[in-house]
N, C-alpha and C positions, 0 to 999 in steps of 0.2 A: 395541133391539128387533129381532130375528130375523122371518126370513120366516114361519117360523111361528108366532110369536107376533101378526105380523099377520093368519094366516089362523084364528086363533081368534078376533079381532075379529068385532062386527057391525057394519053399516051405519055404522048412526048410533056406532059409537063408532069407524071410522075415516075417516069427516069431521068429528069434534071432533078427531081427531089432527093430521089435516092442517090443520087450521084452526089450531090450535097452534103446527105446523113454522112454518105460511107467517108467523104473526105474531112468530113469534124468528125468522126470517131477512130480515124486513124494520126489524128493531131497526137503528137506527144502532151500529157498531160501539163500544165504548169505545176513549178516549183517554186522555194525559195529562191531560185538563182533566176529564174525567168520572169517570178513575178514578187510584188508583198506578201505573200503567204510565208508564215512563219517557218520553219526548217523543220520544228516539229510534227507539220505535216508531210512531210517527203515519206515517200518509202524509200526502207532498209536497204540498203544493194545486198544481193544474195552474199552468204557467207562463202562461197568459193570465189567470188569474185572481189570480194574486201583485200581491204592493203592489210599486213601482216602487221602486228603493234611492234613495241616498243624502239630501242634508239637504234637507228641507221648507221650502218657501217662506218665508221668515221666520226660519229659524233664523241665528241668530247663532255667525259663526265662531269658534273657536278655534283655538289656535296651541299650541306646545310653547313652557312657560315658558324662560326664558333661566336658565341652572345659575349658581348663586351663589360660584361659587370658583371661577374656570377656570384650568385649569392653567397655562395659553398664552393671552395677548393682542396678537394682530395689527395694527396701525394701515394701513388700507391708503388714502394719500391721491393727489389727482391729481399731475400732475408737468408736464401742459401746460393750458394754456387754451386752451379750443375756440373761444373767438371773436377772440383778436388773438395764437394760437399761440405766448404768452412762456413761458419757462419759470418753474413754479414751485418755490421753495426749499423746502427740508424744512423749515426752521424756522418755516414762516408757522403762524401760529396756524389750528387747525381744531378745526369742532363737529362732533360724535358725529351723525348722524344715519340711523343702522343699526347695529345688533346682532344680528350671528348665529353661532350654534354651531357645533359643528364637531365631534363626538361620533366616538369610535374606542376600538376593543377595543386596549392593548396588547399587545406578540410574548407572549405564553405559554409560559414553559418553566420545570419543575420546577427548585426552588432544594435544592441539592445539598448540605450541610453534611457534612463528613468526620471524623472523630473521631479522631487516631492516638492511640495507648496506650504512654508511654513508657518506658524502662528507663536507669535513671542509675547510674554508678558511682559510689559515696560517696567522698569525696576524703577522707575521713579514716579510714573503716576497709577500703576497699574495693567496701565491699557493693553489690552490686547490687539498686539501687530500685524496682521497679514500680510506676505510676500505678496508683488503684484502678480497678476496671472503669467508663466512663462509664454513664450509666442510658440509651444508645443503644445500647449491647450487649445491653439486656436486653429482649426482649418483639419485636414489632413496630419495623423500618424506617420504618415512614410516620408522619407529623407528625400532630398534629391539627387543622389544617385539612382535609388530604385525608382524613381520616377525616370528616371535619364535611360536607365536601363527597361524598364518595362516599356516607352516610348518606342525605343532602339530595336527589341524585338516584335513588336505589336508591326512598325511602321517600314523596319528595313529587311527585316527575316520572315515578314508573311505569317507571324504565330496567330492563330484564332483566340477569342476571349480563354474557352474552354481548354484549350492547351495551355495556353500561358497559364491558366488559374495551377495545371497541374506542372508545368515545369520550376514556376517560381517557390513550389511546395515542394518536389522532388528534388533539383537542385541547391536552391537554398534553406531551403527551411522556411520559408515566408508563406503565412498563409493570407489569401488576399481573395473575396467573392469575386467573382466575373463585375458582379453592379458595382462594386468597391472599383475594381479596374478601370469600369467605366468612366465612372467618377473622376479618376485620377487621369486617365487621359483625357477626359473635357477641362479640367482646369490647367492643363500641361497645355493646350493649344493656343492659350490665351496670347500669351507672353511671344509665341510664332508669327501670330498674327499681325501682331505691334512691327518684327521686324520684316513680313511680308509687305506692310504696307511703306516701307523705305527700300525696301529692295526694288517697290516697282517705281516707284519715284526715281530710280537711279536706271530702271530699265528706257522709264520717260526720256531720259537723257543721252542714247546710245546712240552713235550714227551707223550702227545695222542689226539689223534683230532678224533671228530665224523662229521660224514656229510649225509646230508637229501638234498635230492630235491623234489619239486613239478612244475606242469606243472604251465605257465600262459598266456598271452595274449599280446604281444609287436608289435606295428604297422600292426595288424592283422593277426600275424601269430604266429604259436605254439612256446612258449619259455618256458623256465625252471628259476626258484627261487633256486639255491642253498647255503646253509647254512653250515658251515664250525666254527663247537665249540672246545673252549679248556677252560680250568680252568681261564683261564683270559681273553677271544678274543671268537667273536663270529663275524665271519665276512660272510656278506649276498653278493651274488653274480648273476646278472641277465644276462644271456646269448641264445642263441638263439639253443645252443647245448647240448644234455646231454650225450656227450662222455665224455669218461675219461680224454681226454685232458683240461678241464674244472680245472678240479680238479690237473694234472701239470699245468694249469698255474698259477692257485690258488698259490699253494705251492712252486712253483719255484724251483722242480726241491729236495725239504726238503723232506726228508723220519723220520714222528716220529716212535720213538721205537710201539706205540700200534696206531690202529684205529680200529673206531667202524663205524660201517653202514649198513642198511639192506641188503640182498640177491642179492641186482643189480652189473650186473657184471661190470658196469663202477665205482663202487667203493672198488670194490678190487684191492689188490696189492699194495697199497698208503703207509702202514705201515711197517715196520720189522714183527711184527705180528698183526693179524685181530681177531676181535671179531664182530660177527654177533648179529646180534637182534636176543634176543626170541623171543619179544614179535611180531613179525610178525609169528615167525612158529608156537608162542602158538594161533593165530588166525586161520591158516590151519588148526591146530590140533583141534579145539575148533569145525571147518566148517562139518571136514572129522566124530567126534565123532555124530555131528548129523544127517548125511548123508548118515552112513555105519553101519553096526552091525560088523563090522569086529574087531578082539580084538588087531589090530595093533595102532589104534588111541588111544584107552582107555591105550595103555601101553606107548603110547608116552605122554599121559597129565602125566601121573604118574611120568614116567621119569623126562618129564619139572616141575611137582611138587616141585620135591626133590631139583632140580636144582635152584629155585627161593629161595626156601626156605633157602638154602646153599648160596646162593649169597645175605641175607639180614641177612647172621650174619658170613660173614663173615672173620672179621676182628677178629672174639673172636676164630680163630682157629689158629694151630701151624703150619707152612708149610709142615713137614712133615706127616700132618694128616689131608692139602688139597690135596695133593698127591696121598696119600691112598685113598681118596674118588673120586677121580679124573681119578685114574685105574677102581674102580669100577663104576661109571659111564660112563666110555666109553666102560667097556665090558659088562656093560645093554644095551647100547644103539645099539651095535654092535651085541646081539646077537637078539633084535627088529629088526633092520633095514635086518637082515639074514633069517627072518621067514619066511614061502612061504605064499604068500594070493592071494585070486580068484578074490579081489575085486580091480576096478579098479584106485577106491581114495586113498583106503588104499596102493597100489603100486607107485601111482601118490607122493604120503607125503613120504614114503619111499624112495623114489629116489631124493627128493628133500632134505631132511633131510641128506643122504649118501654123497651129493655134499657141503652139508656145514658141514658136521661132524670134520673135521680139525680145522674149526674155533668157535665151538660151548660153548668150555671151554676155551677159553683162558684165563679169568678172574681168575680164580683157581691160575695162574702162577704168577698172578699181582695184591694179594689183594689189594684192596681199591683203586686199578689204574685203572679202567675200569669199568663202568658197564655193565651190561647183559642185557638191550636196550636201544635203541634210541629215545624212547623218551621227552628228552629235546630237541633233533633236532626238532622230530616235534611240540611240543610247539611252538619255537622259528620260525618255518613256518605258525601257526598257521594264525597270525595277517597277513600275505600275502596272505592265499587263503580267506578270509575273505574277504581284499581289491579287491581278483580276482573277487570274486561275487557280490559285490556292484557294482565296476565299471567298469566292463569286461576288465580288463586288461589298457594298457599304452600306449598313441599314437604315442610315440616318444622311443625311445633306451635312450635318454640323459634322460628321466623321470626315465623309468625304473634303470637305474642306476643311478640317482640322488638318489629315494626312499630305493634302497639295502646302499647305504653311509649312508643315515639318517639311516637307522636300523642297520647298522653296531655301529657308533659310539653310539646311544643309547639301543643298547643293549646290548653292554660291558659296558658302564656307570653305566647300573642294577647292574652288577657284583660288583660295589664298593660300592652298595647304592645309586647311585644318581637317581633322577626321570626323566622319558623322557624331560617336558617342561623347569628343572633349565638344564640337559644336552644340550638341543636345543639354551637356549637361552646364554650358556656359549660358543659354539662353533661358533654359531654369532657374538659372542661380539668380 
């Protein structure tokens, strides 16, 4: 609103303005805990007012376990007696009464294998032999370890071209151009994408799938990270759109019986039935209770209370008596969301709650098949906008989608117990 849009104002309609302003500028700002904004935008609480660090009265120490195979075992015994200064023999029997490690990086330096290609003269007709070409003549120099490992730090550590060219030089002794680096993760993606494309064939198959997106950065322009979970497949997907069509192409067109995903309306409708995040509307509700004095918020934490509470036991109840609690939660919630309020948050969370009230219980219908939020999706983005802020996003499409293959295939690999680098360096091989 312009100056003259204020002097076409009257009276009494720019002191309802300013009674407006003054009551949205004395809102407590949102947080992490109120809303999606990362933590790392909070402010610091003052240093007199922080909790004091380290362990709490009572707590019980810990130590670093002792390593089960040590390369190297020490004996280090005495050799004089400090009370009648005789000497002692190495042979005298002694008890163990200390154990300690002794943990070291060994020297680091690239191991070097040479190939020569030989020429023999035949002793019976002359001829001259040539060995055939080894398969180190052909393609890339570098092993597949340092392949597994440059991978590992490019795609799970956030390293830049230019850092990695000078870590893999200072560390190991490998010298490697950033375009060589290039090089080597464009051919390293290949082999990811083979088992991206049976990981989603197996996603095909899931009877409930969750999915998250987050923004990021590809050849300069705004794109999206989306992540797409089920009980065995977690498959990562980088696109330049965050339509729903994203999510048909993902799927090919597969409707599982449950899906889970926050409030965005490009991921509704994917499932038979939908289950919505709380833990987004318990952030609204967490926003609007410190924002509002209105007793619409405070009756909605209560609500979502019972509702978390119910959803973390419950496996130990009888279907017919999640039913029952499941009539009576929707006619709490029903007769919340009917209340009349003057305030404008608490009407704002109402209407927002009343659009997702169909899919708020779904869970109830499907013990132990669904949780009541999402996030393990954002876990599973977490390691992506991490990478967004280190290295402002991907300068290529084939990057960006080379990186969502690696985190696809290694973060379904978690799902069986294996660790990102034996993952990385088995799908190389």
């Amino acid at each position: 609103m312009n100056r003259d849009d204020l002097a076409r104002l009257s009276k009494a309609e720019l002191v309802e303005a300013y009674l407006a302003l003054q009551a949205k500028l004395q809102r407590s700002p949102k947080t992490s805990r109120t809303s999606s904004k990362p933590p790392s935008t909070d402010r610091k609480a003052r240093r007199e007012h922080a909790k004091p660090g380290g362990a709490k009265p009572g707590h019980e120490g810990h130590n670093r376990a002792l390593h089960e195979n040590p390369d190297e075992t020490i004996d280090h015994r005495p050799d004089i007696c400090p009370q009648c200064h005789g000497h002692l023999d190495a042979d005298l029997p002694g008890n163990v009464i200390g154990e300690y490690d002794e943990i070291e990086v060994p020297p680091i330096k690239p191991f070097v294998r040479r190939h020569r290609r030989l020429c023999v003269c035949c002793p019976h007709c002359s001829s001259k032999v040539k060995a055939p070409l080894p398969n180190a003549a052909h393609g890339s120099p570098f092993g597949l370890r340092l392949h597994a490992l440059t991978l590992y730090l490019k795609t799970f550590q956030a390293i830049s071209f230019a850092r990695l060219e000078g870590m893999l030089s200072d560390l190991f002794g490998v010298k490697i151009s950033q375009g060589a680096l290039n090089n080597m993760l464009k051919r390293s993606h290949v082999p990811f994408a083979v088992r991206k494309a049976a990981i989603i064939k197996d996603l095909r198959r899931a009877g409930m799938v969750a999915s998250d997106e987050t923004g990021i950065r590809i050849e300069g322009l705004n794109g999206y990270h989306w992540v797409f979970m089920s009980s065995t497949a977690i498959v990562h997907e980088a696109q330049l759109s965050r339509a729903a069509q994203v999510v048909r192409d993902v799927m090919g067109g597969y409707r599982p019986n449950l899906w889970l995903s926050d409030g965005y309306s490009a991921q509704q409708g994917h499932g038979h039935h939908h289950q919505t995040c709380l833990a987004h509307l318990a952030r609204d509700v967490a926003f609007a209770l410190e924002a509002s004095d209105d007793m619409v918020p405070l009756r909605l934490k209560l609500w979502l209370d019972k509702v978390f509470a119910l959803a973390r036991n419950i496996t130990g109840f009888a279907l017919s008596t999640l039913k029952a609690k499941k009539r009576a939660l929707e006619n709490t919630l029903a007769d919340i969301l009917a209340s009349g309020t003057s305030c404008e948050i608490a009407a704002t969370l109402q209407a927002k709650l009343a659009r997702a009230s169909p899919r708020l219980l779904t869970f109830l219908d499907y013990p132990g098949e669904v949780e009541v939020t999402n996030n393990a999706c954002e876990r599973a983005l977490r390691p992506a906008v991490i990478q967004r802020k280190v290295t402002n996003g991907f300068r290529s499409m084939w990057a960006a989608q080379g990186d969502c293959a690696v985190r696809t295939v290694v973060d379904t690999g978690k799902l069986s117990g294996q660790t990102p680098f034996q993952t990385l360096l088995t799908t190389i091989s």
